[in-house]
N, CA, C and O of each residue as an XYZ file, in Angstrom:
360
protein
N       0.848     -1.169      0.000
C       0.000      0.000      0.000
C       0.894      1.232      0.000
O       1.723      1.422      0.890
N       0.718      2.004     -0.945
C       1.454      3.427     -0.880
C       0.691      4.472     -0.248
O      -0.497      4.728     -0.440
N       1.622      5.138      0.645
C       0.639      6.058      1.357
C       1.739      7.572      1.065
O       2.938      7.491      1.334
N       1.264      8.592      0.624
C       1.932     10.248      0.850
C       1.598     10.709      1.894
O       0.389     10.555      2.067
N       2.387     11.514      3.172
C       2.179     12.062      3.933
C       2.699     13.630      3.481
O       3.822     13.998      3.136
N       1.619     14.285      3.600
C       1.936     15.959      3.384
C       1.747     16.670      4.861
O       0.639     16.826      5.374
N       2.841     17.030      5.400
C       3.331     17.682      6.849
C       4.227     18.249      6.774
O       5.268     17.704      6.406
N       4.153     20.111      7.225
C       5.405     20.786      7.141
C       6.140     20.560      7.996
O       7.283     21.016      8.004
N       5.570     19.655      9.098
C       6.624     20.093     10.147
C       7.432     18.740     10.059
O       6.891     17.648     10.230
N       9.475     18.990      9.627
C       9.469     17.375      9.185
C      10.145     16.302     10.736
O      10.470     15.142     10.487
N      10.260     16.733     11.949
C      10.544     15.721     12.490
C       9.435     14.872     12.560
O       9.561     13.648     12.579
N       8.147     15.556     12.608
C       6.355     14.316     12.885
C       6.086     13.853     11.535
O       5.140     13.087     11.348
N       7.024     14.345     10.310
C       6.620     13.866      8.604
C       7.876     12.968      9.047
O       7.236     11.920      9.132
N       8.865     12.683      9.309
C       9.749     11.707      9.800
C       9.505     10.397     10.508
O       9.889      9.276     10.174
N       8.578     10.872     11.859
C       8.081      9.889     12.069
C       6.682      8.853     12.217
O       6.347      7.808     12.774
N       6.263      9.662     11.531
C       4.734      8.866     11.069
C       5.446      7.920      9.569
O       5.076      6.767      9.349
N       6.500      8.652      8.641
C       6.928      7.932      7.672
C       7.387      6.479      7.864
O       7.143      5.463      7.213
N       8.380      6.770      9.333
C       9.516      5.524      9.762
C       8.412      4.521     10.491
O       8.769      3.347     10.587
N       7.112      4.868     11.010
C       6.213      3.651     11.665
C       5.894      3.180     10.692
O       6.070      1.965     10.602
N       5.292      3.897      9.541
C       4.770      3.113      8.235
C       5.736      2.374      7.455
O       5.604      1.311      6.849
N       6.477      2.942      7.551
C       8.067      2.236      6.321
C       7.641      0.466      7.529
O       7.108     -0.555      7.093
N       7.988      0.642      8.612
C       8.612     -0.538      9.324
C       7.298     -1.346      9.274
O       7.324     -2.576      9.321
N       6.175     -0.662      9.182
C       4.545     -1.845      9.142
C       4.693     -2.268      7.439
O       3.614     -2.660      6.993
N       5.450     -2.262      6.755
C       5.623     -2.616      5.442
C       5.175     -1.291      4.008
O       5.599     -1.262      2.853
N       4.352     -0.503      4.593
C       3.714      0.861      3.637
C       5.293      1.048      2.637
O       6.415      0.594      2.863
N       4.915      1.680      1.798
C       5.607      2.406      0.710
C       5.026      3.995      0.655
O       4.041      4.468      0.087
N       6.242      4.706      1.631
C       5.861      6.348      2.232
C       6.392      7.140      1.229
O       7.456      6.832      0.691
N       5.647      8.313      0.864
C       6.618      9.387      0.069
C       6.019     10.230      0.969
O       5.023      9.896      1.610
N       6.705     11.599      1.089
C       6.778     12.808      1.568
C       6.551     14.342      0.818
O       7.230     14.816     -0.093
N       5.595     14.838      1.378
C       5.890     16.062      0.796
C       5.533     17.319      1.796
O       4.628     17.242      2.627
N       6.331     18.452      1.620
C       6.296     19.459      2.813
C       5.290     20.883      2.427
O       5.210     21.962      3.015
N       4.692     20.453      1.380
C       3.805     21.701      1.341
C       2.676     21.136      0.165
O       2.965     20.329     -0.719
N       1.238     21.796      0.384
C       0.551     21.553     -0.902
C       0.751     21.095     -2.139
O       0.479     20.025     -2.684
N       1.520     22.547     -2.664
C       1.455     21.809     -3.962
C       2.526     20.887     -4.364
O       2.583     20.553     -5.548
N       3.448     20.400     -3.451
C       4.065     19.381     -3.948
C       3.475     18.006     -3.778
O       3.449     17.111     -4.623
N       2.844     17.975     -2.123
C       1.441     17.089     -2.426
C       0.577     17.080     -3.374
O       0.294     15.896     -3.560
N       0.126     17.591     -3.924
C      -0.736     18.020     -5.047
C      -0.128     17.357     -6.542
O      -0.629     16.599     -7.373
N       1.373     18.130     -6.418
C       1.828     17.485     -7.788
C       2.042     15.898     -7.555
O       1.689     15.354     -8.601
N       2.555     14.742     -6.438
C       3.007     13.819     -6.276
C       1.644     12.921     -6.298
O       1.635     11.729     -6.606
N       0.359     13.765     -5.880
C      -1.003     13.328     -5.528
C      -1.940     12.698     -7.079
O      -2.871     11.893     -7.036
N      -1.460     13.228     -8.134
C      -1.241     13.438     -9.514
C      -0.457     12.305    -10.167
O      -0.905     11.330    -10.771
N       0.582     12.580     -9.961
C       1.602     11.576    -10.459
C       1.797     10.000    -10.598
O       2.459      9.247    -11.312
N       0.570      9.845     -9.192
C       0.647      8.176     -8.766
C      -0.236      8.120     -7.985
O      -0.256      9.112     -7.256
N      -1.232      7.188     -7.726
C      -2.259      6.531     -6.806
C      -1.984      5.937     -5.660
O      -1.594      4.806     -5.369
N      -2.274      6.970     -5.000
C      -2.074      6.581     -3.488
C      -3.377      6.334     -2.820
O      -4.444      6.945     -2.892
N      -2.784      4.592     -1.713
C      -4.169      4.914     -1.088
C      -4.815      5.353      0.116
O      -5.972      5.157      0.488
N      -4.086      5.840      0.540
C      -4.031      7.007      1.683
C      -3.176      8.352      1.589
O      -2.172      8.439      0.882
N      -3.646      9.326      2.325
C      -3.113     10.710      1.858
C      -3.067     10.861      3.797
O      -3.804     10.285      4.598
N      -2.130     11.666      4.032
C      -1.795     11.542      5.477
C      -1.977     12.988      5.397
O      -1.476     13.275      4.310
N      -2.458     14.176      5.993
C      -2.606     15.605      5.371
C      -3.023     16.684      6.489
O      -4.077     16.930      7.075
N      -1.483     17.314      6.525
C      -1.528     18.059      7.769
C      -2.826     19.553      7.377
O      -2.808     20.085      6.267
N      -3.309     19.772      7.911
C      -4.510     20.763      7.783
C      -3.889     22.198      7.668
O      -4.576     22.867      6.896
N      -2.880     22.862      8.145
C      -2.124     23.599      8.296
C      -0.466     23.395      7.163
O       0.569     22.750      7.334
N      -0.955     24.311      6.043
C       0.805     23.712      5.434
C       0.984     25.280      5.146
O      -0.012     25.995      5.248
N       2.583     26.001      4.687
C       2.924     26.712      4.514
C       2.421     27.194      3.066
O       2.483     28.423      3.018
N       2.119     26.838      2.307
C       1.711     27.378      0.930
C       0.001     27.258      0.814
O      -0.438     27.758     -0.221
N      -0.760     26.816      1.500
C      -2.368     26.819      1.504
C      -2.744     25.500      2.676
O      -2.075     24.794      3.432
N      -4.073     25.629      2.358
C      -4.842     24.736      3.448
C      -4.759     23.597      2.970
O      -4.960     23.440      1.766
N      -4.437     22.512      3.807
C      -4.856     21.180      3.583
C      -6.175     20.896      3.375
O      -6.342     19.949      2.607
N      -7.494     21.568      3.947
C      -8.656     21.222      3.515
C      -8.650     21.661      2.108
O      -9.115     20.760      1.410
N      -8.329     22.620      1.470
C      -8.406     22.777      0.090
C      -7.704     21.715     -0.683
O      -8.139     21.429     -1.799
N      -6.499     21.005     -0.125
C      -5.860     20.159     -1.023
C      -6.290     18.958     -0.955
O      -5.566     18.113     -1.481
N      -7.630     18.468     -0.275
C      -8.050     17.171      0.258
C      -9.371     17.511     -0.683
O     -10.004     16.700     -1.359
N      -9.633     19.040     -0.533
C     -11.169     18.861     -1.840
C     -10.786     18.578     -3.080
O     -11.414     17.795     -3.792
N      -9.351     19.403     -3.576
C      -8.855     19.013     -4.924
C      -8.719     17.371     -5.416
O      -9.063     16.825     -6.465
N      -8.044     16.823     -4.148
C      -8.114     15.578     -4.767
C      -8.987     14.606     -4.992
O      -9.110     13.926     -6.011
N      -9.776     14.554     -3.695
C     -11.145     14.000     -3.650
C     -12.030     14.748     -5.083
O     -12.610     13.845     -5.685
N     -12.239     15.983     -5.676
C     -12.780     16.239     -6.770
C     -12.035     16.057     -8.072
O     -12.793     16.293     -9.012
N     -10.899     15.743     -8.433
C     -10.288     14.669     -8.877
C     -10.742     13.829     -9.270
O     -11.065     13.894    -10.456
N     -11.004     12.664     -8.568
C     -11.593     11.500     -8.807
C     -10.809     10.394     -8.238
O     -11.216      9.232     -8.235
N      -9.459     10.845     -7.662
C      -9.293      9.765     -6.932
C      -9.416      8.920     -5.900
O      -9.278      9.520     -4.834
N      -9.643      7.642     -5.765
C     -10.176      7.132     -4.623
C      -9.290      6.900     -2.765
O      -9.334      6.116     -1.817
N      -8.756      7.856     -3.074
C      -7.410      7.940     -1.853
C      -8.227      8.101     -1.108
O      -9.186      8.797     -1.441
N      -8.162      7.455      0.336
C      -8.567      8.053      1.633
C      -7.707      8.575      2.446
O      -6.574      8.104      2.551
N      -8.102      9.580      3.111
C      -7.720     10.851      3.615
C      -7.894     10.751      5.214
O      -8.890     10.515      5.898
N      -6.124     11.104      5.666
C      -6.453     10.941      7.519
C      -5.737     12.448      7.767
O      -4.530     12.666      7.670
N      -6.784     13.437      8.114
C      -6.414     14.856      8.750
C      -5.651     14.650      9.782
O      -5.788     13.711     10.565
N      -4.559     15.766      9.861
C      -4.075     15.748     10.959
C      -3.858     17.628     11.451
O      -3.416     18.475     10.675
N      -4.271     17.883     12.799
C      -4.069     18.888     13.011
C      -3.777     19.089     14.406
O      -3.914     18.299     15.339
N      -3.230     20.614     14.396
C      -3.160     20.621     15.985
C      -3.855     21.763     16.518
O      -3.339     22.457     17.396
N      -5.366     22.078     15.886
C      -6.327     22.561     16.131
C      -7.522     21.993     17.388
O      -8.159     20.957     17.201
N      -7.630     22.520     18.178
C      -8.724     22.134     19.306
C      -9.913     22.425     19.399
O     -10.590     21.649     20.073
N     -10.324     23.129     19.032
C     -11.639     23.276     18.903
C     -13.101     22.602     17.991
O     -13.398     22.674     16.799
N     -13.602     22.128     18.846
C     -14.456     21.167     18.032
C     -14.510     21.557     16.328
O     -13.973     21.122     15.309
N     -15.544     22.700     16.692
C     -15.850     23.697     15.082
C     -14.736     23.764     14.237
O     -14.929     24.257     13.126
N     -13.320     23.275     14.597
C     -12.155     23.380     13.451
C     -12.254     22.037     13.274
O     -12.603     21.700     12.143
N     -12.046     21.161     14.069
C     -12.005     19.493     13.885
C     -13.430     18.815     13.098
O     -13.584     17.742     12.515
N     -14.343     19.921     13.362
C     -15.372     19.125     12.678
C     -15.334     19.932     11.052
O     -15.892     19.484     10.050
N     -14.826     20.737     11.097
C     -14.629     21.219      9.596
C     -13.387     20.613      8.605
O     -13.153     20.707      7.400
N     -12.860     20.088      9.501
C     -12.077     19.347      8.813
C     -12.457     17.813      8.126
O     -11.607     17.198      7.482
């Protein structure tokens, strides 16, 4: 199973990569939208790991792009937002 994790921040894109590498996954990385975006494109992944917060735009925008796309990736938000009303908008 190939999974992309898009997270700017890279020691937690480090190690969410190294648990998955060692459960057998095939991880790629990317540190901002649109390089998620372009890699999201490139190859079928079937999970998208997708920090909500990236330096070049929102992860919720880059999770509608792909999902309107058409690809069938499922999508695990990650944020470090607390408030219900942000977590449930995500």
């Amino acid at each position: 199973m190939r999974v992309l994790i898009v997270e700017d921040e890279a020691e937690l894109a480090a190690v969410i990569a190294r648990v998955l590498d060692r459960s057998g996954f095939a991880v790629d990385m990317a540190a901002t939208a649109s390089d998620g975006l372009r890699l999201q494109a490139a190859r079928d992944y079937e999970v998208l790991v997708l920090d909500r917060t990236l330096p070049d735009g929102s992860g919720d925008d880059l999770c509608r792009r792909v999902v309107g796309s058409g690809a069938s990736t499922n999508v695990l938000m990650l944020t470090a937002r607390d408030a219900v009303a942000e977590r449930v908008a995500g």
